[in-house]
C-alpha positions in Angstrom: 101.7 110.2 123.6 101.2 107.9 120.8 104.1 107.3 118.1 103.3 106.4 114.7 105.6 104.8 112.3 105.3 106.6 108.7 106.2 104.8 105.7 105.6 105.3 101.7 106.3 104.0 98.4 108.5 100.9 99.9 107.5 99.1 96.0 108.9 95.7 97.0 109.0 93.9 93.7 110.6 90.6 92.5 113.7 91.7 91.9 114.4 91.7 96.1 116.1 88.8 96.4 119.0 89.7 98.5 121.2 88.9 95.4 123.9 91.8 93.9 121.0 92.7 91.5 119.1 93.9 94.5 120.4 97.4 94.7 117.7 98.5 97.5 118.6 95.9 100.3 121.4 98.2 101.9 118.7 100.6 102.4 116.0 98.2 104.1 119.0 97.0 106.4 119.6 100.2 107.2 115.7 101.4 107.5 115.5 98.5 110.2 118.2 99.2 112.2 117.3 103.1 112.6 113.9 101.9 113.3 115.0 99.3 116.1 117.1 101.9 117.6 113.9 104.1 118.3 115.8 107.4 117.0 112.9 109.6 118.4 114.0 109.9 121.9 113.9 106.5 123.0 110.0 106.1 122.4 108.3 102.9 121.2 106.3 102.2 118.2 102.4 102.2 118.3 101.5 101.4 115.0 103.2 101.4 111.4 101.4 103.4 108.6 101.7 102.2 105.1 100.5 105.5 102.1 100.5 103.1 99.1 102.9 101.5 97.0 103.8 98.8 99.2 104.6 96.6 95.6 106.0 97.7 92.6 104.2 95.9 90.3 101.1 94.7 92.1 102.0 91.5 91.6 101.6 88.3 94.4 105.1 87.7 94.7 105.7 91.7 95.6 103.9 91.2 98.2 105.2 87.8 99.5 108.4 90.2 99.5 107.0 92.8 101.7 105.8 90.4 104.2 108.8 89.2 104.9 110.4 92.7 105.8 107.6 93.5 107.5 107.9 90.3 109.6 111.2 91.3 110.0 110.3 94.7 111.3 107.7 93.7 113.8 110.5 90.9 114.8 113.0 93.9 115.6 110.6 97.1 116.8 108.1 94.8 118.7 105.1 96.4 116.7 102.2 94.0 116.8 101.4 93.0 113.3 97.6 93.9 114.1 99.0 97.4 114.6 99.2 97.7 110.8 98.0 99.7 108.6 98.1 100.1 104.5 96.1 101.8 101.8 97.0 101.0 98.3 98.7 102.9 95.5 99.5 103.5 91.8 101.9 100.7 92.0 99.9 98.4 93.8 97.2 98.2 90.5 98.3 94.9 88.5 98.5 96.6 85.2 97.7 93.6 82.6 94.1 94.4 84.3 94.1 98.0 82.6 96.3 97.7 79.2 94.7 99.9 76.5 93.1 97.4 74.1 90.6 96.3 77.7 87.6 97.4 79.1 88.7 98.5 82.4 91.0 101.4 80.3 87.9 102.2 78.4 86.1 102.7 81.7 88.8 104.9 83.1 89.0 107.1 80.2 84.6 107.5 81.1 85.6 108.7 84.2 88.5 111.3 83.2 86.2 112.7 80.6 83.1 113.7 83.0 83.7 116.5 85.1 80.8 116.0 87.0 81.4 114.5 90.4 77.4 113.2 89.9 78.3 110.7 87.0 81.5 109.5 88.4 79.5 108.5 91.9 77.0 106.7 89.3 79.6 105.3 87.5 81.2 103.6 90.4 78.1 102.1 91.8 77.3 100.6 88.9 80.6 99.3 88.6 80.7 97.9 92.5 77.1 96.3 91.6 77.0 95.1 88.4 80.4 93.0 88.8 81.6 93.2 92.3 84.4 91.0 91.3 85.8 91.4 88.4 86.0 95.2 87.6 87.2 98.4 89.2 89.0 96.7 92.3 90.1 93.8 90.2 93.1 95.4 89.3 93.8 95.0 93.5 93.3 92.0 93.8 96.9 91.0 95.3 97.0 94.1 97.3 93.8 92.8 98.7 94.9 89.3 99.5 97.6 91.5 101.2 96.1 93.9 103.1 93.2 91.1 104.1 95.5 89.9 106.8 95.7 93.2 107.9 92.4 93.8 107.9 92.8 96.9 105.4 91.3 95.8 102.5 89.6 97.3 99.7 85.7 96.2 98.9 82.6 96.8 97.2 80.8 97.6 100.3 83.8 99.4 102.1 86.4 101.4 100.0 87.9 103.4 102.3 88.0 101.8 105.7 88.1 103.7 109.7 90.0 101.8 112.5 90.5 102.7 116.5 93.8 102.3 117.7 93.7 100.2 120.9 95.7 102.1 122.5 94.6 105.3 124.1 95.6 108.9 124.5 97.0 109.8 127.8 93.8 112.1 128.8 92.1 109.3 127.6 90.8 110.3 123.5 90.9 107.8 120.7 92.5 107.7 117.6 91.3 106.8 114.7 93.2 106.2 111.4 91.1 106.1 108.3 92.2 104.9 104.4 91.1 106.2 101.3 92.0 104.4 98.1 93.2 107.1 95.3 93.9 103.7 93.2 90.4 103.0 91.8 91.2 104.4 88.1 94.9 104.2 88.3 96.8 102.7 84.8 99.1 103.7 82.8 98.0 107.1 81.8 98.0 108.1 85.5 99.0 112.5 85.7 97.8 115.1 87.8 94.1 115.8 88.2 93.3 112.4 86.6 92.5 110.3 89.9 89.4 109.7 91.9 88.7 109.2 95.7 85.2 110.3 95.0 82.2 111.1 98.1 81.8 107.5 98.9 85.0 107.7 100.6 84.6 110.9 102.7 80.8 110.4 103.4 81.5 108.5 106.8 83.7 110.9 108.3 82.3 112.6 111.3 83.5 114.6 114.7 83.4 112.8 117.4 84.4 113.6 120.8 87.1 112.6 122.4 88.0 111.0 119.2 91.4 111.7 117.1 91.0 111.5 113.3 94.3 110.7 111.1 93.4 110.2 107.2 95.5 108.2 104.8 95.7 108.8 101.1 98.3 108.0 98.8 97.7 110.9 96.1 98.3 114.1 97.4 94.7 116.5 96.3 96.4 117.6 93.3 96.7 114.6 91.8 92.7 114.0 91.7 89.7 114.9 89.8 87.9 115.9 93.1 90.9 117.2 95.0 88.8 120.5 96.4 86.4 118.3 98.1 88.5 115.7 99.1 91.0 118.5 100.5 88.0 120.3 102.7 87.2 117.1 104.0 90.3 116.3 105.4 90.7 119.7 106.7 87.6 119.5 107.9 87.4 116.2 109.7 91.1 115.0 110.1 93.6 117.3 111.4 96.6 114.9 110.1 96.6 113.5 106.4 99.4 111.9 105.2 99.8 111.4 101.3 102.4 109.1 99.6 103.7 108.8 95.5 105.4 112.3 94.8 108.6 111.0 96.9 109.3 114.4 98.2 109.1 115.3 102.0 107.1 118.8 102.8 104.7 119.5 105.5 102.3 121.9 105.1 100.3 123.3 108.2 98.2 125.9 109.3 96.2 126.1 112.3 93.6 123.5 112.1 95.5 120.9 109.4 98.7 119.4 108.7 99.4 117.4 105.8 102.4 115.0 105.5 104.3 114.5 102.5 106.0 111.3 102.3 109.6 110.4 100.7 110.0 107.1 99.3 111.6 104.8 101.3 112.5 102.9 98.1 112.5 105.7 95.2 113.9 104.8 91.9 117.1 106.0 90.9 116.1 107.7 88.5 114.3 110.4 90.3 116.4 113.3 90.1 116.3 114.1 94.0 116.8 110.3 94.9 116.8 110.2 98.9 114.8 107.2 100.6 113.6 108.7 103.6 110.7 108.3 106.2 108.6 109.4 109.6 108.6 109.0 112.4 105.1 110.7 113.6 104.3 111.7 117.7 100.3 113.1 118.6 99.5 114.4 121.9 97.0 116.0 123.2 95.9 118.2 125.9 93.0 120.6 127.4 92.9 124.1 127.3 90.3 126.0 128.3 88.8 126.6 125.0 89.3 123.6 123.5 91.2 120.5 123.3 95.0 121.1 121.5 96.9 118.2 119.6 100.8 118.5 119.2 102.4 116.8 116.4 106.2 116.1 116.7 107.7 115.0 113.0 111.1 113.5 112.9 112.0 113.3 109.2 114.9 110.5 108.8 116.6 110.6 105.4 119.4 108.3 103.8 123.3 108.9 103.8 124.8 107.6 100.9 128.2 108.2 102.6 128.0 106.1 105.6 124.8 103.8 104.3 123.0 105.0 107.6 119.8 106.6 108.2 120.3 110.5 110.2 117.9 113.6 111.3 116.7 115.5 108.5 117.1 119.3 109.8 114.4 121.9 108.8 115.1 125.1 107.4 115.5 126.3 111.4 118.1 123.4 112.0 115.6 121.5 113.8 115.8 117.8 113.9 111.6 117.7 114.7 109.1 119.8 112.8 106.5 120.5 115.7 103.2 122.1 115.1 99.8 122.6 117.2 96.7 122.1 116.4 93.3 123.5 118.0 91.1 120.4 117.4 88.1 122.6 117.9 86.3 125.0 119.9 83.7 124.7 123.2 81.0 124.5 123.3 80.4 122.3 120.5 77.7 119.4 119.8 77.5 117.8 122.5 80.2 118.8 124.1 81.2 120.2 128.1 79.6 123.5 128.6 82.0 125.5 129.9 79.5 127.6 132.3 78.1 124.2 133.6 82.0 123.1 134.5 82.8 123.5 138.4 86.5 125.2 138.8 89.2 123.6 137.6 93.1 123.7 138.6 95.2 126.8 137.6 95.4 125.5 134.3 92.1 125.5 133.0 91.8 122.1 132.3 88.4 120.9 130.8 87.4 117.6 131.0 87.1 115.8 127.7 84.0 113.6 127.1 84.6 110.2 126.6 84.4 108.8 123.1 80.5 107.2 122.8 80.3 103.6 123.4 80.2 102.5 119.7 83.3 104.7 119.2 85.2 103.1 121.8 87.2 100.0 120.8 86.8 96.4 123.1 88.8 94.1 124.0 87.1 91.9 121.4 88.1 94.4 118.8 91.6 94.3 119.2 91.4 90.5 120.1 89.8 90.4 116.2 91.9 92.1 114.6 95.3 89.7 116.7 93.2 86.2 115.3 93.0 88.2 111.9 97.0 88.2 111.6 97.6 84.7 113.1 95.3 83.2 110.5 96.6 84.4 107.4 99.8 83.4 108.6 98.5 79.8 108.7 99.6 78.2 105.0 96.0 77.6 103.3 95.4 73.6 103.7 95.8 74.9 107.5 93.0 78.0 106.8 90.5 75.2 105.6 91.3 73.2 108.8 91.1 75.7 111.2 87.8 77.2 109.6 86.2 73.9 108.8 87.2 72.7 112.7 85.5 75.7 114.0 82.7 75.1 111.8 82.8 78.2 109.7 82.7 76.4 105.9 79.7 75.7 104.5 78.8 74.2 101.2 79.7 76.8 98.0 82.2 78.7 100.2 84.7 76.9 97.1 82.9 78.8 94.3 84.0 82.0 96.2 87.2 84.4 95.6 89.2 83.4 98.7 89.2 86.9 99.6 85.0 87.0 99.8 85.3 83.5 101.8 87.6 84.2 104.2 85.5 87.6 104.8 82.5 85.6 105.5 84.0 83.2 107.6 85.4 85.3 110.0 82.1 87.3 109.7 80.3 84.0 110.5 82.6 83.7 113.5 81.7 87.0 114.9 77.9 86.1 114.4 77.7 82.9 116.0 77.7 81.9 119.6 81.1 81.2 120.5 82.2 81.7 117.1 85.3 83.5 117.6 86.4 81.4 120.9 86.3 78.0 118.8 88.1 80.0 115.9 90.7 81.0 117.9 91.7 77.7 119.7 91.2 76.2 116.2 94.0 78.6 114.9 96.0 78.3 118.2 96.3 74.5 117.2 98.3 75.3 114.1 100.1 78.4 115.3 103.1 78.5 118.0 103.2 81.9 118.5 99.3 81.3 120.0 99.7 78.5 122.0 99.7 78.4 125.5 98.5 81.7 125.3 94.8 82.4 126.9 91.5 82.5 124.5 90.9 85.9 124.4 87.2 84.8 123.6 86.3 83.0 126.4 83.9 84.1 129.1 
């Protein structure tokens, strides 16, 4: 079984300072004390899942907020920070990038007023090409530098990103989480039907066997311009999708699909049905002899303002977990076991599931990546420079860069060079406690 931690719409902002003005830290106490009690039977954490909004203003010192708590949380749930995963939101756009009187508004209004899903793919390439980095994702740009040590962030050449959980099924499948940005023309005239996730986002998603597919997406369908093709992909290709923003918890299921609709873990107060709430979200799967069957277990926990403690939300069958089942498809498929080529099985049925291909599967070296990732942006940034200029990852003009384009290419210089990742890591070792003593996952 693997347990996913579900979270939405935290919008850490400035204004979390721990002092009497902070009206929201009685909830995050709270939020980490259910969590580090593990109130779904006892089980662990595998990974946390962030739908957007992880600022309130998109702003750096939001974030520097958010890190904190999620230190915090990791400190108390023992969820490895590499086991992190976040999409942006509305609230993560910076919105002095997209006031009315600038260009980026005039660009979003050329979007809203095609209806052509042609001229809005156009329209973003051009975008992404002509000025990589100062239009379109610019309004990102400290969710970026955020989600970079996460590995989750937003770029030209990648907006919506796919990652393999290291750890495995108990029959042995995958999962893999993949996150859409519904951010790209966000501002302040954001409403229902005006947002775009657009095909360049859904074009990579694929069955694979043995292989688990779990989309994230802030905006629920209806809130986009493309919401009936982004809706049958997701159906099609991901049997879970969790959405963020509307700050009201629903699931809605049917055979093949089940979509996840998030509460707010930090909603204003002025929403009319204020309730911080959150998920707690268990996948496991099994054979039958048609086909391989996922069960999802949701434990909803919601707020009481009475005793300041998070409880069991019950469904409308008193339930404290929602539980649904999903055939993930049917045999034979491509590529998949024939069943009249099977020898008999065990009274159950059981078929064997092929294993995920080799470029599916995730190495050691992946998840070693993804653990030097987190330890480096840790490092404060004279200690960045050391480490990557020790390991011999700088060159000359790397300076002229965004930080968030250098960094990339460093680390993508480490992974090309021989031994570039074993000097990298003993480099960041150096500067980090955590990583010292601890053996170079890099070396031979």
């Amino acid at each position: 079984m693997i347990t996913l931690l579900h979270l939405s719409d935290i919008h850490f902002s400035q204004r979390d300072d721990t002092s009497q003005f902070d009206l929201d830290q009685q909830i995050r106490r709270a939020l980490l004390d259910d969590l580090e009690a593990r109130p779904a039977d006892g089980a662990n954490y595998d990974a946390v899942l962030i739908t957007g909004d992880i600022a309130f203003s998109g702003k750096l010192a939001d974030y520097t907020k958010a890190i904190q708590w999620l230190d915090e949380l990791f400190s108390r749930t023992a969820i490895p920070a590499a086991n992190v995963y976040v999409i942006p939101g509305n609230h993560d756009v910076d919105r002095d990038y997209v006031a009315p009187d600038l260009p980026l508004w005039e660009s979003h209004v050329k979007f809203r007023q095609n209806a052509d899903p042609v001229k809005w793919r156009d329209l973003i390439s051009k975008q992404l090409k002509k000025d990589p980095l100062h239009s379109m994702l610019a309004p990102l740009n400290a969710f970026n530098d955020f989600a970079q040590r996460y590995d989750c962030r937003t770029t030209p050449e990648q907006l919506a990103w796919e990652k393999l959980l290291p750890k495995k099924f108990d029959d042995g499948k995958m999962l893999r989480i993949h996150g859409l940005n519904s951010a790209l023309i966000s501002d302040g005239g954001d409403a229902p039907g005006g947002l775009l996730v657009s095909d360049f986002q859904t074009s990579h998603l694929k069955h694979t066997d043995g292989v688990v597919d779990v989309a994230l997406c802030h905006h629920p369908p209806d809130w986009l311009m493309d919401k009936a093709t982004i809706r049958d992909a997701l159906r099609t290709f991901a049997p879970v999708a969790l959405f963020g923003h509307e700050h009201s918890t629903r699931i809605a299921a049917d055979k093949k699909h089940v979509q996840l609709f998030a509460g707010a873990v930090q909603p204003s107060r002025r929403d009319p049905d204020w309730l911080p709430t959150y998920h707690i979200v268990q996948l496991h799967t099994f054979e039958e002899s048609d086909g391989p069957r996922l069960k999802i277990r949701i434990h909803t926990r919601e707020f009481n303002k009475q005793n300041f403690q998070f409880r069991a939300r019950r469904n409308d069958e008193d339930q404290a977990v929602d539980e649904h089942l999903i055939k993930l498809y049917d045999r034979p498929r491509n590529n998949a076991v024939v069943v009249a080529a099977l020898p008999t099985v065990a009274a159950s049925h059981a078929i064997p599931e092929p294993e995920p291909t080799e470029d599916t599967m995730p190495t050691n070296i992946d998840s070693a990546k993804r653990d030097l990732i987190v330890h480096f942006f840790k490092l404060p940034t004279p200690d960045r420079y050391a480490s990557a200029n020790e390991a011999g990852l700088l060159r000359d003009g790397d300076d002229a860069l965004q930080p968030q384009v250098m960094w990339s290419q460093v680390f993508q210089r480490a992974t090309e060079e021989p031994n570039g990742l074993a000097k990298f890591w003993t480099a960041v070792a150096v500067r980090d406690a955590e990583l010292q003593g601890s053996p170079n996952p890099f070396e031979e």
